[in-house]
C-alpha positions in Angstrom: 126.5 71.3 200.9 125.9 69.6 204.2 128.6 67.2 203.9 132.4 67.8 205.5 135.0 65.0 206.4 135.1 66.8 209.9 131.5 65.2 210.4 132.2 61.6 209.1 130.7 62.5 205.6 133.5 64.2 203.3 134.0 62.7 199.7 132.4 59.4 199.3 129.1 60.6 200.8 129.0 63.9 198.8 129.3 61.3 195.9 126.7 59.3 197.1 124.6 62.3 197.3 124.9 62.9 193.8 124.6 59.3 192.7 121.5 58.0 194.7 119.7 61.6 193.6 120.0 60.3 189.9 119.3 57.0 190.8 116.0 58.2 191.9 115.3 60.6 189.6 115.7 58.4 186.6 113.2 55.5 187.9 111.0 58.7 188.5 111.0 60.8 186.2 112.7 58.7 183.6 109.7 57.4 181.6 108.8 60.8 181.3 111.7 63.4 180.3 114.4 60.4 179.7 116.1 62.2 183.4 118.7 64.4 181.2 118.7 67.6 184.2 121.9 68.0 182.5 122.5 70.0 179.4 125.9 68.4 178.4 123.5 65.0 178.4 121.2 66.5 176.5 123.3 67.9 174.3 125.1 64.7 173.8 121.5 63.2 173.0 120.8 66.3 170.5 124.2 64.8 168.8 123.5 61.5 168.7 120.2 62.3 166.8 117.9 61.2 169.8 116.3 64.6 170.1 115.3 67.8 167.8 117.1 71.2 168.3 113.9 72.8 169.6 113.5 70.3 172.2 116.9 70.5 172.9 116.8 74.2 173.6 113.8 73.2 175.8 115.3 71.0 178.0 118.2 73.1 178.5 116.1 76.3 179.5 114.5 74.2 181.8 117.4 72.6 183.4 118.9 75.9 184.3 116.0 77.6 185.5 115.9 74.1 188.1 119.3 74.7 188.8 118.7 78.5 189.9 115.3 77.8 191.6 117.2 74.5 193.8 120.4 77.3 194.7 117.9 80.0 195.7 115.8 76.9 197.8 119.2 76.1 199.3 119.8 79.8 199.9 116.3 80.3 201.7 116.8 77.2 203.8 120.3 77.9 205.3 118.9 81.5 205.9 115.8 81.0 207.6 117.2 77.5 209.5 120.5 79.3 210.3 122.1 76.4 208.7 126.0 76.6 207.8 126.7 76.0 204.2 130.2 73.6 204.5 130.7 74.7 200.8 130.5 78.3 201.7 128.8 78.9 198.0 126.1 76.7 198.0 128.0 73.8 196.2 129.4 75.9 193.4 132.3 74.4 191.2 135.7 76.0 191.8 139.2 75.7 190.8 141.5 75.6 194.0 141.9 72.0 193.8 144.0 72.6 190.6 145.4 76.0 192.5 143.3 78.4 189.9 144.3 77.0 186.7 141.5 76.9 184.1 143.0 74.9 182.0 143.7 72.4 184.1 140.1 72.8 185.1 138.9 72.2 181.4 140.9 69.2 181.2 139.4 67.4 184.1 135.6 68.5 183.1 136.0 67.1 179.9 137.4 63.7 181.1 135.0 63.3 183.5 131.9 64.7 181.4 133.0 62.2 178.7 133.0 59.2 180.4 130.1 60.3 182.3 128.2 60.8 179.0 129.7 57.7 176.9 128.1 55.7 180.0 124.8 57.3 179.9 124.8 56.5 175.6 125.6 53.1 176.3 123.5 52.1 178.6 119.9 53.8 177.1 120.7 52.5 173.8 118.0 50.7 172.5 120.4 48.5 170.1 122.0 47.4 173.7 119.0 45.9 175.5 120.4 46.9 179.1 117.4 46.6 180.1 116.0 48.5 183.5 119.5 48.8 185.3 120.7 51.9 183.4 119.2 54.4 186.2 121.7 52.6 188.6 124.5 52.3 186.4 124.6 55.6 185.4 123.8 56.9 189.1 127.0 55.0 190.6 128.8 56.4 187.5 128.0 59.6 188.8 129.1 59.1 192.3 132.9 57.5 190.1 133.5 60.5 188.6 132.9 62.7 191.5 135.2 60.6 193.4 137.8 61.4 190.8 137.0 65.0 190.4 135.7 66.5 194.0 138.8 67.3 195.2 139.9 69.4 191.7 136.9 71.1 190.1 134.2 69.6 192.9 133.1 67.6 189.6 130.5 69.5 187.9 130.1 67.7 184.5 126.8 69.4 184.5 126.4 73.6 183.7 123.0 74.1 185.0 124.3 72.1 188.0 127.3 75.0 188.0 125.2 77.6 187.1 122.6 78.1 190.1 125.0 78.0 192.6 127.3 80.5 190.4 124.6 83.2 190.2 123.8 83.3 193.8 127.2 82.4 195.2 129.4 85.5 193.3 132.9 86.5 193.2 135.2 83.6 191.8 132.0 81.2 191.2 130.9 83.4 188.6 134.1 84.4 187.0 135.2 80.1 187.0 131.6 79.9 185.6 132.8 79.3 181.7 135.0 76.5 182.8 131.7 74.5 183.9 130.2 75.9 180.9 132.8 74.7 178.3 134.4 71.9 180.2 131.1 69.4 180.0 130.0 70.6 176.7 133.5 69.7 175.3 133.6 66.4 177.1 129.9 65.7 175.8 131.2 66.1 172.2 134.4 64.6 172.0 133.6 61.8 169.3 133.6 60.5 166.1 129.6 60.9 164.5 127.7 58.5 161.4 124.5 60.6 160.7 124.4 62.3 164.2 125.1 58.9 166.6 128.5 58.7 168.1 130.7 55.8 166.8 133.8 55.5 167.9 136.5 58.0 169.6 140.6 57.5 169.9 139.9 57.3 174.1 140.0 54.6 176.0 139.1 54.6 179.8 141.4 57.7 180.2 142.6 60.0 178.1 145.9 57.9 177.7 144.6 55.5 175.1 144.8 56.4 171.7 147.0 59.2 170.0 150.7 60.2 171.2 150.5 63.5 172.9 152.3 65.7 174.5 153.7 63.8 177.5 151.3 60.9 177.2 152.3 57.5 175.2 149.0 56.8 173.8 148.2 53.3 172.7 150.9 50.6 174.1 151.4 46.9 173.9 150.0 46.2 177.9 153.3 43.7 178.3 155.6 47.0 178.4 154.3 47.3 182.5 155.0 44.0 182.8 158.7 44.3 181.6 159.2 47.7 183.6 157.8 45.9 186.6 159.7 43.0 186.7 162.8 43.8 184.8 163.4 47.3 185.6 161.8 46.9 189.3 159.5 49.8 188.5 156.2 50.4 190.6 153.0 50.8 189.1 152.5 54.0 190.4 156.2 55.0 188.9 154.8 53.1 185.4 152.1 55.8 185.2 154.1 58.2 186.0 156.4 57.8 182.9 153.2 56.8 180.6 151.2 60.0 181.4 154.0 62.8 182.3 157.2 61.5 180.9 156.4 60.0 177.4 154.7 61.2 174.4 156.5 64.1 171.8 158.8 65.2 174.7 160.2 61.8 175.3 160.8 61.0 171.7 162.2 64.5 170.4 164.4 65.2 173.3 163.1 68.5 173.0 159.7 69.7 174.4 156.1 68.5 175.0 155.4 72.1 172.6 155.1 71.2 169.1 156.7 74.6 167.9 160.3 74.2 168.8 159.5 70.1 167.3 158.9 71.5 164.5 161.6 73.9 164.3 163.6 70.8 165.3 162.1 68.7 162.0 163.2 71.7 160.0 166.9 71.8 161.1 167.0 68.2 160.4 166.9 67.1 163.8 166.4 63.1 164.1 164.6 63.0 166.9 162.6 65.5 166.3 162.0 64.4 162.8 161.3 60.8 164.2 158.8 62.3 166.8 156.6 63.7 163.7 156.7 61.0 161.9 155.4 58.9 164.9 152.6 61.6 165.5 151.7 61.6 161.7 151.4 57.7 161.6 149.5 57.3 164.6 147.0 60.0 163.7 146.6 58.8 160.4 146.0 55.1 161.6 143.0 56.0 163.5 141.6 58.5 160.8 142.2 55.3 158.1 140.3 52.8 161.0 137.4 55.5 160.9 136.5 53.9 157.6 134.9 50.8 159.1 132.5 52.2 161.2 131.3 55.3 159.1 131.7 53.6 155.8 133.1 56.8 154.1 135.1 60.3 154.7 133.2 63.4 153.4 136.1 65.6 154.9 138.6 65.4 157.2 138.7 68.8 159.6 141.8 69.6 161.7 141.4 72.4 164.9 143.0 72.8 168.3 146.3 74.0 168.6 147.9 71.7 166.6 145.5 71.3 164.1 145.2 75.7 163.5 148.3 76.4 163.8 150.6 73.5 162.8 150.8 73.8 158.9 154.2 71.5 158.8 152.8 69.2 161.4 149.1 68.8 158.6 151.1 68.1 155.6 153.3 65.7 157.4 150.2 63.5 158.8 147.8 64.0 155.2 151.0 62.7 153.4 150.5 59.3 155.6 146.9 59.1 154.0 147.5 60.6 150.1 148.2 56.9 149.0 145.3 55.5 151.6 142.5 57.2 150.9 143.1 59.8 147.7 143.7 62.8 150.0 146.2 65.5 148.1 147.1 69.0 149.6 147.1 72.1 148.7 150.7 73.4 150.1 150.5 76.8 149.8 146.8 77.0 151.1 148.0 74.6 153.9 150.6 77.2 154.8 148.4 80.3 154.8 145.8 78.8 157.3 147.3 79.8 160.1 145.2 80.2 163.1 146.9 82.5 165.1 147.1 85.2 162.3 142.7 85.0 162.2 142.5 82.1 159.5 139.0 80.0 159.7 137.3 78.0 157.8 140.0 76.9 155.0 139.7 74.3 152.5 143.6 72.9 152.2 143.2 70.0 150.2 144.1 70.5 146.3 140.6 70.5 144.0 141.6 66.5 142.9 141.9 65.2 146.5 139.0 62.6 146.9 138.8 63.8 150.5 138.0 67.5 151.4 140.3 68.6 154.2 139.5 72.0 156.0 141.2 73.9 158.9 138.6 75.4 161.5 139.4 77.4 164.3 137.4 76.3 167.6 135.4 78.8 169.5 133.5 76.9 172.0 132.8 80.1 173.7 130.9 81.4 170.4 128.8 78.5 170.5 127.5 79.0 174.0 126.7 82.3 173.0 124.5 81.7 170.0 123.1 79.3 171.7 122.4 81.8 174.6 120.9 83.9 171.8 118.8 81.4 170.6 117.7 80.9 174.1 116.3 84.3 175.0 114.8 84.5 171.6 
């Protein structure tokens, strides 16, 4: 909250700030607490089966009541010093680097929580043996994703961090609050879990690894930027372009990035829309098949998002790639009366001989928060 570009420290130093604190903080206090001062850590940990629920809800009470006690310190300081806060909220999170958008705002908390978090699990895991330069790792990791993020969301990654400075600061902190809230959470999450440790996730270093999506490619042969570099003359920067904005389900169907009028498409008998499904469905169903190695067996296979609650054509489509693979049968009519949008939850939609359960649950990461708050105050 001291920093501006206007007196030589903009960016790089506010991420500095925020790096070299952790840095400091985990050879301090490390030994002690493990350093988490961030529920979206801890509840990564809690995952990951490296701490007990009632702890959990202990660290997190204590994190936020930090957060609020080092806002209202801040808040005393600039009043009594007549200091100028350069934030003008006492470092609260906002969304005008994204002009407002809270879904944008998401998006960016959960990429930068996730790599944030997959850092901090890789470097204190025991099985690893980084020995006693994970403080620093994770402290310049820190000051990478705020680099990234600052000039979006101002990089939370961290709701107690958001918190404090929301409760004191008001107006449009407070009401952007959730996004700081859910955002990290999410990102915290996002993985594949064996008995509570995280395994393995479709992400690589950014979000396009992995799946096709909506205007992202997903997973590519690497020699592709070599031949639209030197045979179409393309920049790098244009090569990113097309991978992240340009590809994906609207490239192939022709259509839209939306899988509704896709799949309104595959019904007409549209080929490209038809092919774009069928390229969705086998991708998918790869990485759900390559899930076998590391967790050694399915109980069930859960779709949610959009997609996943409200895309019956789109589920039978991608569990028909893995009915010979893995045993998996449908119910169709219970596929197609799990509809999301019309208040369906919790549904078993696989047929009673599929050797793999399949379910459809809605997500409500906003429920969550508030048992948890629940559980909290009681």
């Amino acid at each position: 909250v001291g920093c501006d570009a206007k007196n030589g420290g903009g960016y790089i130093l506010t991420a500095l700030a925020f790096g070299l604190v952790i840095v400091g903080m985990a050879y301090c206090v490390g030994n002690i607490s493990g350093c988490h001062i961030n529920p979206a850590v801890s509840l990564a940990v809690l995952v990951s089966g490296g701490m007990t629920f009632t702890d959990f809800v202990g660290y997190v009470v204590s994190q936020c009541l930090g957060a609020i006690a080092g806002a209202g310190t801040l808040k005393l300081i600039f009043e009594l010093g007549d200091v100028t806060d350069m934030t003008g909220g006492y470092g609260a999170n906002g969304l005008a680097g994204v002009n407002g958008n809270a879904g944008a705002g998401v998006i960016v908390e959960i990429v930068l929580t996730f790599i944030f978090v997959l850092t901090i699990l890789g470097v204190t895991s025991k099985n690893a043996k980084h020995g006693s330069f994970g403080g620093l790792i994770i402290g310049l990791t820190l000051t990478l994703v705020h680099i990234f993020g600052i000039g979006l969301t101002g990089t939370s990654v961290n709701p107690a961090r958001s918190l404090g400075p929301a409760i004191l600061a008001g107006g449009d902190a407070l009401n952007d609050l959730w996004v700081f809230i859910v955002g990290p959470f999410v990102g915290a999450s996002i993985a594949a879990v064996k008995g509570g440790k995280c395994v393995d996730t479709s992400m690589g270093l950014t979000p396009l690894d992995g799946l096709i999506m909506g205007t992202r490619c997903g997973s590519i042969d690497a020699s592709v930027v070599f031949f639209l570099c030197e045979r179409l003359g393309m920049t790098t920067e244009e090569v990113k372009d097309i991978f992240n904005k340009k590809s994906g389900m609207a490239a192939i169907s022709g259509v839209s990035s939306d899988f509704r009028p896709i799949v309104a498409g595959y019904n007409e008998g549209n080929e490209r829309c038809v092919r774009a499904l069928e390229m969705y469905a086998y991708r998918l169903a790869k990485f759900v098949a390559s899930y076998y190695v590391p967790l050694g067996h399915v109980d069930a296979i859960t779709f949610a998002g959009g997609v996943g609650e409200n895309g019956p054509t789109t589920r039978k489509i991608i569990c028909k790639e893995l009915e010979e693979a893995i045993g998996l049968k449908l119910d169709n009519d219970a596929n197609y009366a799990a509809l999301g949008f019309k208040g369906a939850d919790k549904c078993l939609i696989s047929a009673p001989d599929s050797k793999v359960k399949v379910f459809m649950i809605a997500t409500n990461e906003e429920l969550m928060i508030a048992r948890s708050a629940v559980k909290f105050v009681k």
